[in-house]
C-alpha positions in Angstrom: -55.7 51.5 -14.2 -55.9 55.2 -15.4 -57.8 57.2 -17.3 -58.8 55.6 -20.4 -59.6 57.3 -23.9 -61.9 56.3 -26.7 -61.1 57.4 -29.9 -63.6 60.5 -30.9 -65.8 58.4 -32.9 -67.1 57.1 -29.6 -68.3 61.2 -28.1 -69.8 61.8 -31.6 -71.8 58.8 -31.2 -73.0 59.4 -27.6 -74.0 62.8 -28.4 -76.2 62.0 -31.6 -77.6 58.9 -29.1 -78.7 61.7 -26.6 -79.9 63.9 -28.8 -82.2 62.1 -30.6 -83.2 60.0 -27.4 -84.3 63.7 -26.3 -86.2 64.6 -28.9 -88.0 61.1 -28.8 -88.9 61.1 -25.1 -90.3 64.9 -25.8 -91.9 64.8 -28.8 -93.8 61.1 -27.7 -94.1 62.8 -23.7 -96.0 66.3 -25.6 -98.2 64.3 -27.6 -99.3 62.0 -24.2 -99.6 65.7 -22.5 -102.0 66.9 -25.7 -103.7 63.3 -25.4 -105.1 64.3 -21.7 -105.5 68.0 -22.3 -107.9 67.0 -25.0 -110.0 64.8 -22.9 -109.9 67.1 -20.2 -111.2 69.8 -21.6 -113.0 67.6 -23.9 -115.4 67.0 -21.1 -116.0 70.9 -20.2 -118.2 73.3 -21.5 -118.1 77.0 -21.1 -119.4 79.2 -23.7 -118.2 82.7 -24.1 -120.3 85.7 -25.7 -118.2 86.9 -28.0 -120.5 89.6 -29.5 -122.8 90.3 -32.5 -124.5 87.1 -31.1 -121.4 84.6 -31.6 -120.5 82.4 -28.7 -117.6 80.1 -28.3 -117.2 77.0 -26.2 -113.8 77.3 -25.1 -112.7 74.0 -23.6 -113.6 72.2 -27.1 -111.5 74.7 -29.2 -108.8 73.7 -27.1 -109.8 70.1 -27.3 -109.2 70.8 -31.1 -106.4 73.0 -30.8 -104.9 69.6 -28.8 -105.9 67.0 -31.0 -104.2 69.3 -33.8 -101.7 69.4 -31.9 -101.4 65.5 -31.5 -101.6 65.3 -35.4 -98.8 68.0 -36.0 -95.8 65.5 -33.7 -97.2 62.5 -34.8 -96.5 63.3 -38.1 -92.9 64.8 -37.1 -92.2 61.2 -35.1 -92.9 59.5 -38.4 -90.7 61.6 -40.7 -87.8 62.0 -38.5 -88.0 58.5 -36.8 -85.4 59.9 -33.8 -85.9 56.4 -32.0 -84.0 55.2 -35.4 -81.2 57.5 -34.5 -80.9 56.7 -31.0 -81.2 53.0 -31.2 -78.6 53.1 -34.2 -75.9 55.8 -32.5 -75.9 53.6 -28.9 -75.2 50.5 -31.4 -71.8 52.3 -32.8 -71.3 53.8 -29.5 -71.3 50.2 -27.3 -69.0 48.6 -30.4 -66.6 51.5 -30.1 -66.2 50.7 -26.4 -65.8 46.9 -27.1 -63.6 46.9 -30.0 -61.5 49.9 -28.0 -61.1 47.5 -25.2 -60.2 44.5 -27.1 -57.5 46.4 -28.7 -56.0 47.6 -25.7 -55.8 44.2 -23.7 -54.8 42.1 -27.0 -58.2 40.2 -26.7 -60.4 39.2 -30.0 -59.7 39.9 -33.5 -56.8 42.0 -31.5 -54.6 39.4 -30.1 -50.8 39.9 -30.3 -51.1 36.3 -32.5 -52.9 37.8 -35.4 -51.2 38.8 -38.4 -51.2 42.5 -39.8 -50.9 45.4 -38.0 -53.1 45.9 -35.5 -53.8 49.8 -35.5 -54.5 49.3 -38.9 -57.5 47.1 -38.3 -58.3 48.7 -35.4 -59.1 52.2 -38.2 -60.6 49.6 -40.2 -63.1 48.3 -38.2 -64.3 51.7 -37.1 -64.3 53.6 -40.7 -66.9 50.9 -41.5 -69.1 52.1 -38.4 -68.2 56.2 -39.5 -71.2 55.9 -41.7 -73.8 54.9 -39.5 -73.2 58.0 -37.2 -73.3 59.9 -40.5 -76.7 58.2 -41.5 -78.3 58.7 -38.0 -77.6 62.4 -37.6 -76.7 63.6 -40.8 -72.8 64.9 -40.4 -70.0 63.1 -38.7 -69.6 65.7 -35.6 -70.4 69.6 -35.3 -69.2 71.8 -37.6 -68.6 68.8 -39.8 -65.3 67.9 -37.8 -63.6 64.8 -38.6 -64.4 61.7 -36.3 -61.3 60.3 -34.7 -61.2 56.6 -35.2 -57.6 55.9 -34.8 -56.3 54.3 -30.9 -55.6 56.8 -28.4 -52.3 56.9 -26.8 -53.9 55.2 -23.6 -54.9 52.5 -25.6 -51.6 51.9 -27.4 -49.8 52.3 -23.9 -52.0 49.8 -22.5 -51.3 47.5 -25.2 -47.8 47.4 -25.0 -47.9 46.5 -21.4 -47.1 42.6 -20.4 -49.9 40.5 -20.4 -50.9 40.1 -16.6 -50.8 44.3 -16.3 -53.2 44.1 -19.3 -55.0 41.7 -17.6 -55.6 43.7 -14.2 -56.5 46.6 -16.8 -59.5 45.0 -17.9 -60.7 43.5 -14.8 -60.3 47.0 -13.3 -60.9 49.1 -16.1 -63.7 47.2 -18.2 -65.2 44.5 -16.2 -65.5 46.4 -12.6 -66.5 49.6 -14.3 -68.8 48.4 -16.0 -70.3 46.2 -13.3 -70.6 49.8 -11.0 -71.8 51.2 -13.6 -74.9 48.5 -14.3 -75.6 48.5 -10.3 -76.2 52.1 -10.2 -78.7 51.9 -13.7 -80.6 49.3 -12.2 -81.0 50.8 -8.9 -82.6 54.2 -10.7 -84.3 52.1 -13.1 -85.9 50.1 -10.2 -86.9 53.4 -8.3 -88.4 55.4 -11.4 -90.6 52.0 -12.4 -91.9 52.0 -8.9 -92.7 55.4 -8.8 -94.4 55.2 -12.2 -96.7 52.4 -10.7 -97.7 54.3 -8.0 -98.5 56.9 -10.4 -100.4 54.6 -12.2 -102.4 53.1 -9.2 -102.9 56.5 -7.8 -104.1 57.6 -11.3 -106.4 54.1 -11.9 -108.2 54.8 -8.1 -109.2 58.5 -9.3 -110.8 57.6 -12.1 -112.9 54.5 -10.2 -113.5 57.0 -7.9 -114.7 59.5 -10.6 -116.1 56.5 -12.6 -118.5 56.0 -9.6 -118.9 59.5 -9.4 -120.8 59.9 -12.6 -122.8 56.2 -11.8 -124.3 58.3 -8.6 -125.0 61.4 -10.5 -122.9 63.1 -7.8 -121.0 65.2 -10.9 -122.2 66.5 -14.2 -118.6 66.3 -16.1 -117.2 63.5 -18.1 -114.4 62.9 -15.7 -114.5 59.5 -16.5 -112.9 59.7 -20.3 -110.8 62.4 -18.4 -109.0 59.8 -16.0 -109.1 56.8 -18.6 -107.2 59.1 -20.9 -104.9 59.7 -18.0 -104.4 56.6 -17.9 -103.6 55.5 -20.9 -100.7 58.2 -20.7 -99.3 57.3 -17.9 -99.5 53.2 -19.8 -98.1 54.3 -22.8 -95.3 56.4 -21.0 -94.0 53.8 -18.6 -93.8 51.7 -21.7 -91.8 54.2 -24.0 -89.7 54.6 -21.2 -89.3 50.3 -20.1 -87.8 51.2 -17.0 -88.7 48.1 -15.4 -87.2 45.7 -18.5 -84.2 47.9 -18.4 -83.6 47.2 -14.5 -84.2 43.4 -15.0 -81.3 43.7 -18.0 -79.3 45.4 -15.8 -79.5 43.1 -13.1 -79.2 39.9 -15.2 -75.8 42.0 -17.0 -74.7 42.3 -13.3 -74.4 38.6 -12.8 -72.7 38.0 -15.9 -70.2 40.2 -14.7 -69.6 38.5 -11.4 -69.1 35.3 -13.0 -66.7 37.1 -15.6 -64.7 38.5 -12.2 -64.7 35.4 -10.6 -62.9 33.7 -13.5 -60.7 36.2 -14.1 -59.7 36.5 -10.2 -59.1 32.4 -10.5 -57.4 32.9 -14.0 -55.3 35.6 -13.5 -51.8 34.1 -13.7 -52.4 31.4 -15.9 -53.7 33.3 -19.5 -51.5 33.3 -22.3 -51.8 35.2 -25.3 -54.4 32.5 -27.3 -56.2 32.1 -24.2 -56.6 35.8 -22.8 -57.4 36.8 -26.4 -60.9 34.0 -26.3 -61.6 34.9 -22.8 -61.9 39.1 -23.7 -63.8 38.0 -26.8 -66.4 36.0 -24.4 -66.4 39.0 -21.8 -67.3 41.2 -24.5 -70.3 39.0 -25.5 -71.1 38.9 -21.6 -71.0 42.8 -21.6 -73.1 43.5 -25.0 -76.1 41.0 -24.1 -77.9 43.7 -22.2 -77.5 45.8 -24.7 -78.2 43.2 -27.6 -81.4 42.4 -25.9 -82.2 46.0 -25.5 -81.9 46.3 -29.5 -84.0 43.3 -30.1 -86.9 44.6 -28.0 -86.9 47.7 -30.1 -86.8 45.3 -33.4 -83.1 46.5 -34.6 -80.1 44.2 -35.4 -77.2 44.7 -33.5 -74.4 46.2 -35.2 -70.7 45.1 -35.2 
């Protein structure tokens, strides 16, 4: 199996995904950062002469300057709501790939055995999804380009193959890609959620240490609310980011796969049209829990 093309719709979707998964992960990652600046210097005092007889405590106007701060992206989380475009762009993005893939192989709603013309349901299907790229990013593509939704030529190549090439295709193409794909994700997933626990630990034994500290009298600061507010950031990030859920999906999407592969391997020879066309559908389903799941946490329906 080559190279296979989505139709445009899918690169449109990805990038508004991105972006506005960017602009989350900053904007909630700045306000965390503000969070411990504040309590940091929060806890310090150092007053500075700055004539006439006016003196300034420095480290509390940038404790206010911080919690200003805090105020200023909370309220730009709550009117742009990027998590909303993220969550609903990956949604169009992971039905472009399944419905491209159906469509290719003959499996689904695309089986050689349905009536109508296929291509034209295939543009069906995805001019009803158009929209909710427009509604998460507020234009179809830069520069207001059109969003192609119509089957590539690999797709329509692929489709006109005989039924076992079709079906090597999508073990190759779909099933073992994908299944490479979810190894590697759950491998860096794995890594980053360990890392942010020992981040956490190492943070949770400087403030007991600090904690005991001030209980001994042995500093003068308030580095207690210091490392509790640290934290509470590091908490609140490992959660925004869920790297451990993630690499537990991941895993559990992994298996579904093998078993997928294994049927297929023992199946290969012995599909016809009607049954090749429920197995993809089932795959499919196989493929999208993780990503079903991942919606559901977030409290979004999945979108056809």
């Amino acid at each position: 199996m080559g190279h296979f093309d989505y139709p445009g719709l899918l690169g449109a979707a990805d990038a508004v995904s991105g972006r506005k998964q960017s602009i989350f992960l900053r904007l909630t990652g700045a306000t965390l950062l503000l969070a411990v600046l504040a309590a940091v210097t929060g806890a310090l005092s150092a007053r500075v002469d700055m004539g006439g007889g006016t003196t300034i405590d420095v480290p509390a106007a940038v404790a206010v300057l911080a919690f200003a701060g805090m105020v200023v992206l909370t309220f730009v989380l709550i009117a742009t709501r990027p998590e909303r475009g993220w969550y609903s762009a990956r949604a169009v993005a992971e039905s472009v790939k399944s419905s491209s893939w159906q469509y290719a192989v003959g499996g689904g709603e695309f089986s050689p055995l349905t009536p109508g013309p296929p291509a034209e349901a295939f543009v069906r299907l995805l001019g009803q999804i158009v929209d909710q790229v427009v509604e998460t990013d507020g234009g179809p593509g830069d520069a207001g380009a059109p969003i192609g939704i119509r089957p590539t030529a690999t797709m329509d190549e692929l489709r006109g193959r005989a039924l076992p090439e079709r079906v090597d295709a999508y073990a190759e193409g779909r099933v073992a890609n994908q299944s490479r794909w979810y190894r590697g994700k759950a491998r860096s997933n794995a890594r980053r959620a360990n890392q942010l626990l020992v981040l956490s630990i190492a943070v949770q034994i400087a403030g007991l240490t600090v904690a005991a500290a001030a209980v001994a009298r042995a500093v003068d600061a308030d580095l207690t609310g210091m490392a509790a507010a640290a934290v509470g950031a590091a908490t609140a990030w490992s959660q925004a980011r869920d790297y451990e859920s993630l690499a537990q999906a991941y895993r559990t999407t992994i298996a579904d796969l093998s078993r997928v592969a294994d049927e297929l391997a023992l199946r290969r020879d012995g599909f016809t049209d009607e049954s090749w066309a429920d197995f993809v559908d089932t795959a499919e389903q196989a493929i999208s829990r993780e990503h079903t799941l991942w919606l559901a946490r977030r409290g979004v329906a999945p979108r056809r």
